[in-house]
C-alpha positions as CSV (number, residue, x, y, z in Angstrom):
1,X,40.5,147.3,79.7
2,X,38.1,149.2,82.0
3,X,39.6,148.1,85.8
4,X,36.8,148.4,87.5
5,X,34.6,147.3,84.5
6,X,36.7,143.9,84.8
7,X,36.2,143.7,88.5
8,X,32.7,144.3,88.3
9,X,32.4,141.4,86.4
10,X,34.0,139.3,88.2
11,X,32.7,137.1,91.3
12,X,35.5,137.8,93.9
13,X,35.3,139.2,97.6
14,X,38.3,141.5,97.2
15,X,40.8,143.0,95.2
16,X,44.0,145.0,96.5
17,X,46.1,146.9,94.5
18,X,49.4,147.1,96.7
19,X,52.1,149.8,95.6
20,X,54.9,151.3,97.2
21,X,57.3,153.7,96.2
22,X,60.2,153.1,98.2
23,X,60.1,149.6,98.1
24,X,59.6,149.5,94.3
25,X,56.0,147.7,94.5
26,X,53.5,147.5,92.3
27,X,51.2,144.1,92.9
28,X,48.1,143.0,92.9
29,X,46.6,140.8,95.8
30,X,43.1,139.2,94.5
31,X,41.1,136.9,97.2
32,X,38.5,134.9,95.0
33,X,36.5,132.9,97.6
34,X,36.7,131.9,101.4
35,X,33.9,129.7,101.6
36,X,36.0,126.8,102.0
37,X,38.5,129.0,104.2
38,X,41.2,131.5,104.1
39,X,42.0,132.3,100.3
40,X,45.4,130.3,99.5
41,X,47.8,131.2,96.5
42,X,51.2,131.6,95.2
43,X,53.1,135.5,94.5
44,X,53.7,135.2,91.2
45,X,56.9,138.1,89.8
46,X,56.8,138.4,86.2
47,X,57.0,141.5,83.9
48,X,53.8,142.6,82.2
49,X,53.1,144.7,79.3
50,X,50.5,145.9,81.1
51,X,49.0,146.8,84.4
52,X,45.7,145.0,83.0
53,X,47.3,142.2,82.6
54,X,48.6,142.1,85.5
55,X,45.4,142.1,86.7
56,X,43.8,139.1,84.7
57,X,46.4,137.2,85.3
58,X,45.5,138.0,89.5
59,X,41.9,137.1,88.3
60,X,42.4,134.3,86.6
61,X,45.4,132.5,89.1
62,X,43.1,133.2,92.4
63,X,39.8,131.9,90.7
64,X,41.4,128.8,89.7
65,X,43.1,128.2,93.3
66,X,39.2,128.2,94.6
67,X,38.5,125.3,92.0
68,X,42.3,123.8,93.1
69,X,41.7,123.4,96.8
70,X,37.9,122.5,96.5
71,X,38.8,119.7,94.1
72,X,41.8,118.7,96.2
73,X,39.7,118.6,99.2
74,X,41.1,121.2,101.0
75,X,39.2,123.9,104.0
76,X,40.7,126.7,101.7
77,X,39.7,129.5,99.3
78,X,41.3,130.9,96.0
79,X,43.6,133.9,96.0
80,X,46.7,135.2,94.2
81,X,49.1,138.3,94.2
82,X,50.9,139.0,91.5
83,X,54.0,141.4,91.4
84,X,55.3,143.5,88.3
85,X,58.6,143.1,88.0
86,X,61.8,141.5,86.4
87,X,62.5,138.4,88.9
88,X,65.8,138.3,87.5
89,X,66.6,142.3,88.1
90,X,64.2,143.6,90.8
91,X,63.9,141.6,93.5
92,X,65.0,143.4,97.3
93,X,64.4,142.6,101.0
94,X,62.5,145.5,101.0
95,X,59.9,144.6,98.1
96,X,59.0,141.3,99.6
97,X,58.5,142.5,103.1
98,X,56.3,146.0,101.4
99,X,54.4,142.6,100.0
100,X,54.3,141.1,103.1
101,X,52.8,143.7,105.1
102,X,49.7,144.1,102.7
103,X,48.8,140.6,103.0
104,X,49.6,141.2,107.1
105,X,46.7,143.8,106.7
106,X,44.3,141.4,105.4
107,X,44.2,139.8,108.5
108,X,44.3,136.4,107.6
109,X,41.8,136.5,104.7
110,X,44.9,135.4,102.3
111,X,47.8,133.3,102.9
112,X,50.0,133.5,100.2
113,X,53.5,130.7,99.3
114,X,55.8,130.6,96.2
115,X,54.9,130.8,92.7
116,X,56.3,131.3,88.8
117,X,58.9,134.0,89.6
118,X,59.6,133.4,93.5
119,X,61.1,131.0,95.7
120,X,61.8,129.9,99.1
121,X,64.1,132.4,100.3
122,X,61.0,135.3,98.9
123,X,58.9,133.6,101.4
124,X,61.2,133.5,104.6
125,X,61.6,137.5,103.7
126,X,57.7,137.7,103.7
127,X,57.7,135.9,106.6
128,X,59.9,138.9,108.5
129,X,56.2,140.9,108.3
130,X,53.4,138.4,108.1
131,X,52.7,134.9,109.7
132,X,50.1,134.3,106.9
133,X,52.6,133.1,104.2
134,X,53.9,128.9,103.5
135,X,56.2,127.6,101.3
136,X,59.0,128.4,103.8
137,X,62.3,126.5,104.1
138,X,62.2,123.2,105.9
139,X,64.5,124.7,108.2
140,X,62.0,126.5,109.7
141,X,59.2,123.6,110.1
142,X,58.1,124.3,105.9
143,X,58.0,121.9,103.1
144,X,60.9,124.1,100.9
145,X,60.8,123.1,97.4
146,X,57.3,121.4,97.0
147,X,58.3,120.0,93.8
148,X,58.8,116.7,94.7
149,X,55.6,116.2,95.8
150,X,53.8,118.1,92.9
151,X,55.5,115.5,90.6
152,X,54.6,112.7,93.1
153,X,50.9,113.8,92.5
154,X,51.5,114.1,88.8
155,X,52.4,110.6,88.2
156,X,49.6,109.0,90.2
157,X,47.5,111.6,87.9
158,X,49.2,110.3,84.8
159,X,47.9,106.7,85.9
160,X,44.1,107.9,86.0
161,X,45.0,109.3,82.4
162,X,46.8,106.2,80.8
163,X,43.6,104.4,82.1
164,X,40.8,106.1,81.1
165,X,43.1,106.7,77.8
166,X,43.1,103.0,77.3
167,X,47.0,102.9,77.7
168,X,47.0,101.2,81.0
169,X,50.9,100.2,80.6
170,X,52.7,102.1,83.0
171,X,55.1,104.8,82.4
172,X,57.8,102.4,81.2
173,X,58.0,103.2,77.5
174,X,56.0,106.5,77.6
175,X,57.3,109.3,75.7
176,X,56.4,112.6,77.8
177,X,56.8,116.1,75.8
178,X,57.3,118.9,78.7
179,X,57.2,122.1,78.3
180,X,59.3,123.9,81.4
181,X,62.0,122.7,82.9
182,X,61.6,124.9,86.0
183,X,61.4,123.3,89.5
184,X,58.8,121.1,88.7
185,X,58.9,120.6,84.7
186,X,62.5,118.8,86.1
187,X,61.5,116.7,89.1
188,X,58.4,116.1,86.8
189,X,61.4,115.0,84.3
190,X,63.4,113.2,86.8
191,X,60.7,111.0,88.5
192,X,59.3,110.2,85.2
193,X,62.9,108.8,83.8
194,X,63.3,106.9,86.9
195,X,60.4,104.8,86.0
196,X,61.5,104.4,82.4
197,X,59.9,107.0,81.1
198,X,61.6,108.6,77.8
199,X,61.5,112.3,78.4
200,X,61.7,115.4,75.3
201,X,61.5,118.9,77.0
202,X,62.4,122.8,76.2
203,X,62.7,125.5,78.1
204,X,62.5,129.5,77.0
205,X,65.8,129.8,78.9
206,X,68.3,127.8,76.4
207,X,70.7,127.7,79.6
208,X,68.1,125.5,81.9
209,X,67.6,123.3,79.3
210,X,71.2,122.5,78.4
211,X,71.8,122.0,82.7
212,X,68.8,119.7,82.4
213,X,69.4,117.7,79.5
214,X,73.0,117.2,81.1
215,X,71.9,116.5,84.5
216,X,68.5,114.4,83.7
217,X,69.7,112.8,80.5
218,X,66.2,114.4,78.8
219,X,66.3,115.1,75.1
220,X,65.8,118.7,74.7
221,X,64.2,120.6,71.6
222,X,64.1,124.8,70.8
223,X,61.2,126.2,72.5
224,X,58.5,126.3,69.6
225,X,59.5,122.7,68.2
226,X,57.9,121.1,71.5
227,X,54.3,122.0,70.1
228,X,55.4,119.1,67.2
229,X,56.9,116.2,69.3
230,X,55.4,112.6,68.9
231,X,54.3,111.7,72.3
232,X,52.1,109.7,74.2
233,X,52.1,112.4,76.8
234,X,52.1,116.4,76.4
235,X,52.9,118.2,79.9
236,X,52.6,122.2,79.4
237,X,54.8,122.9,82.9
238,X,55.8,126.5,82.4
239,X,53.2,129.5,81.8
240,X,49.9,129.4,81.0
241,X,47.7,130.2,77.9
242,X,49.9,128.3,75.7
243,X,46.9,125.6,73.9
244,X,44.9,127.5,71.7
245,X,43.7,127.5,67.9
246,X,47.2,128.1,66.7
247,X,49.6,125.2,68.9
248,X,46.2,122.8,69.4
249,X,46.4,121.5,65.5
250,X,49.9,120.9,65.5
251,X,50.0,118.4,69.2
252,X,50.9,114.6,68.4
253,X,50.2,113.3,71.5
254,X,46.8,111.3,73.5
255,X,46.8,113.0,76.8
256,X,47.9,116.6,77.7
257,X,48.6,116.4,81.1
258,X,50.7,119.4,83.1
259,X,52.0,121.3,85.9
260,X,51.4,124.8,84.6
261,X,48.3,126.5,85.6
262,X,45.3,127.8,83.2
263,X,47.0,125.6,80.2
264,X,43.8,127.1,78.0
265,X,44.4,130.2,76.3
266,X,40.1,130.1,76.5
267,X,38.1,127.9,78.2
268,X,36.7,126.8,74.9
269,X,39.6,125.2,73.4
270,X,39.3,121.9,75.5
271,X,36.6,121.5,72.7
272,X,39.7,121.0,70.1
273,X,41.2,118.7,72.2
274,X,38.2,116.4,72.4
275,X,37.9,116.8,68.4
276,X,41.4,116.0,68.0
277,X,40.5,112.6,69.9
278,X,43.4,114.0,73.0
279,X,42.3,113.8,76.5
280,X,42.8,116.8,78.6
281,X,43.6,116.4,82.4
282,X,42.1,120.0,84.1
283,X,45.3,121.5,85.3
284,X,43.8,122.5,88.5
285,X,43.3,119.0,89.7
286,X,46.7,117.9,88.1
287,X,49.0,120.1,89.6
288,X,47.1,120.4,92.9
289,X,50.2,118.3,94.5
290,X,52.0,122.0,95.3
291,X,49.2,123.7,96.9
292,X,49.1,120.0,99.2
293,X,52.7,120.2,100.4
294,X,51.9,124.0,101.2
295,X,49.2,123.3,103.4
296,X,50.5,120.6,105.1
297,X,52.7,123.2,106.8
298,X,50.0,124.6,108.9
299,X,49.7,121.6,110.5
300,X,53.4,120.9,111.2
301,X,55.2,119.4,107.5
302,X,55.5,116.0,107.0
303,X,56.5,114.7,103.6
304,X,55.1,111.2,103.6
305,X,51.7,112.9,104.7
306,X,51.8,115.6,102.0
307,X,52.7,112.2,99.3
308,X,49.5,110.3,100.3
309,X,47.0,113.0,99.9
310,X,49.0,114.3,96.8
311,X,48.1,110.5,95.6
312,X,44.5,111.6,95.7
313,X,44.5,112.9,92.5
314,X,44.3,109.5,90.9
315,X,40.6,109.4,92.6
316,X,40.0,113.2,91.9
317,X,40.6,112.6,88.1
318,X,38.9,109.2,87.8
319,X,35.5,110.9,89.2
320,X,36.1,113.6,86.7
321,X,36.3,111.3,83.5
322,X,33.9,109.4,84.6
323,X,32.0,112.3,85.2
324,X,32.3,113.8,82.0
325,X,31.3,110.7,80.2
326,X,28.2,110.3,82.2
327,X,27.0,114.2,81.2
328,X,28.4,114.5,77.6
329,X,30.6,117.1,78.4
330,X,34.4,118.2,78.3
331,X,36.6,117.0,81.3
332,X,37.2,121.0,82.3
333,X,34.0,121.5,82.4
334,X,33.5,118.2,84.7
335,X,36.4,119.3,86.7
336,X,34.4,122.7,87.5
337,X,30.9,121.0,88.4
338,X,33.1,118.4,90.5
339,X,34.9,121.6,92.6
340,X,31.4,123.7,92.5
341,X,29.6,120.7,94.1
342,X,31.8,120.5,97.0
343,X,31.9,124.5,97.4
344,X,28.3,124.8,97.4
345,X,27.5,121.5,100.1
346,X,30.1,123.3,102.6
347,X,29.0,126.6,102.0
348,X,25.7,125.5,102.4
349,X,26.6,124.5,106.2
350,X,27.4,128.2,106.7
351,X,24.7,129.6,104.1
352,X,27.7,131.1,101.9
353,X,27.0,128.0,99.2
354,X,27.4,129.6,95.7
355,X,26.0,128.7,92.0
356,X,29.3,129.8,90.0
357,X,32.2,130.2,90.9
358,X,34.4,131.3,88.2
């Protein structure tokens, strides 16, 4: 891949490459739009094959915050940093505050909070060198573990899908196939069970799994099998890219419906759903319950506040189906006009409205 090639052809405002030596930091910061507001995403600390990857995964993760917080109804733009490294092996003090200082120099364009790979305590070190960071420990005034209210979200999502599925029944006697059983694959998991859900996950780590099958009292399957579970409900909650031409054909479930982001290996293969008679809820709606507990830490956290807008998504995805049916064209695509309509009438108040976003 030709960097600067890929950049070129892309629509975002900025692009930081962030390395330092001593602190063993190589990372990308990406800021996709701040139309709406500052940019807003998670650090996500994963190993890459390569540095270009690296950097379409920064791409991809910031664009689709823009979409996220338009659609959710938030003032904020998209952004993302990504960090190459083994979250298991390399993570220091001094990494996370080299981090935290290049998104200090950004002056406030990006504020950045947990994501695949980091945590809580990642963010209170970040928070040693920059105020522009969320996600922190309730301790301090932030929401800690948003997962609670990202699965809260989820299952008034889940309603708007059993609906316009035509399997308005409630989640008692669902069978839900997830597909992560990280921090919020298992609340996901737990809240579902509790409303007599019957719950089959995996997880790559065969460890997780076994502690959450023990602990949840979810059925748990090897990693690959997951793809082949009879379900009324398939919930991708780990990494992305993971439905394409090869696992598509082999789903035996009505609604896919998850946490993880860009669930589409290309944009293109909601098209195979939609053949395959399976209705696809657009992640970034979905899973926007995280990026609403964030937020609600500028203003001062409260949890029963963060809950009722995470309970928007019912409406978000209702206009969405409804939306796709009345255009003839694939929920994803619905879910983009939806978040592109509301991006273009702000910026239009401040003549920054654009056409495309993504």
């Amino acid at each position: 891949m030709d960097v600067f090639r890929s950049l070129e052809e892309s629509d975002h405002e900025q692009v930081v490459f962030a390395y330092d030596e001593v602190a063993g930091l190589r990372g990308i910061v990406a800021i996709h739009s701040t139309v709406l507001g500052p940019a807003i995403g998670g650090t996500r600390m994963r190993q890459y094959d390569r540095e270009e990857d690296a950097l379409e995964d920064a791409l991809r993760l910031s664009a689709a915050m823009t979409y996220k917080a338009a659609a959710a109804g938030l003032n904020f733009g998209g952004g993302a940093a990504v960090i190459m490294g083994d979250p298991a092996l390399d993570k220091s003090e001094a990494l996370f505050r080299a981090l935290g200082r290049q998104i200090e120099s950004l002056n406030g364009r990006y504020i950045t909070s947990q994501g695949l790979g980091t945590d809580v305590e990642d963010m209170q070190v970040i928070r040693v060198e920059t105020r522009h960071v969320v996600g922190l420990h309730s301790a301090y005034g932030g929401c800690g573990d948003p997962s609670p209210v990202t699965a809260h979200g989820a299952l008034h999502g889940i309603r708007a899908c059993l609906e316009e599925a035509g399997m308005d029944r409630g989640n008692s006697g669902l069978t839900v196939a997830i597909q992560g059983l990280g921090r919020g694959g298992s609340e996901l998991a737990r809240q579902l069970i509790g409303e007599g859900a019957r719950v089959v996950a995996t997880d790559v780590d065969g460890a997780v799994a076994e502690r959450a099958g023990a602990a949840l009292g979810v059925e748990t399957v090897e990693p690959d099998a997951i793809y082949d579970v009879e379900c009324d409900i398939w919930s991708p909650c780990a990494i992305g890219e993971v439905l394409d031409t090869r696992t598509i054909p082999r789903l035996k479930c009505r609604i896919v419906a998850g946490l993880a982001n860009n669930q589409l290996a290309e944009p293109g293969d909601v098209k195979l759903l939609t053949e395959r008679g399976i209705l696809y809820a657009p992640d970034f709606v979905f899973n926007s319950g995280a990026l609403i507990a964030v937020t609600e830490e500028i203003a001062g956290f409260s949890t029963e506040r963060a809950k009722r807008r995470a309970e928007r998504i019912y409406r978000v995805l209702k206009r969405v189906f409804a939306l796709s049916r009345e255009r003839g064209i694939s929920t994803a695509e619905a879910a983009n006009a939806f978040a592109e309509n509301r991006i273009n009438q702000v910026g239009s108040l401040s003549g920054r409205a654009r056409s495309s976003c993504g």
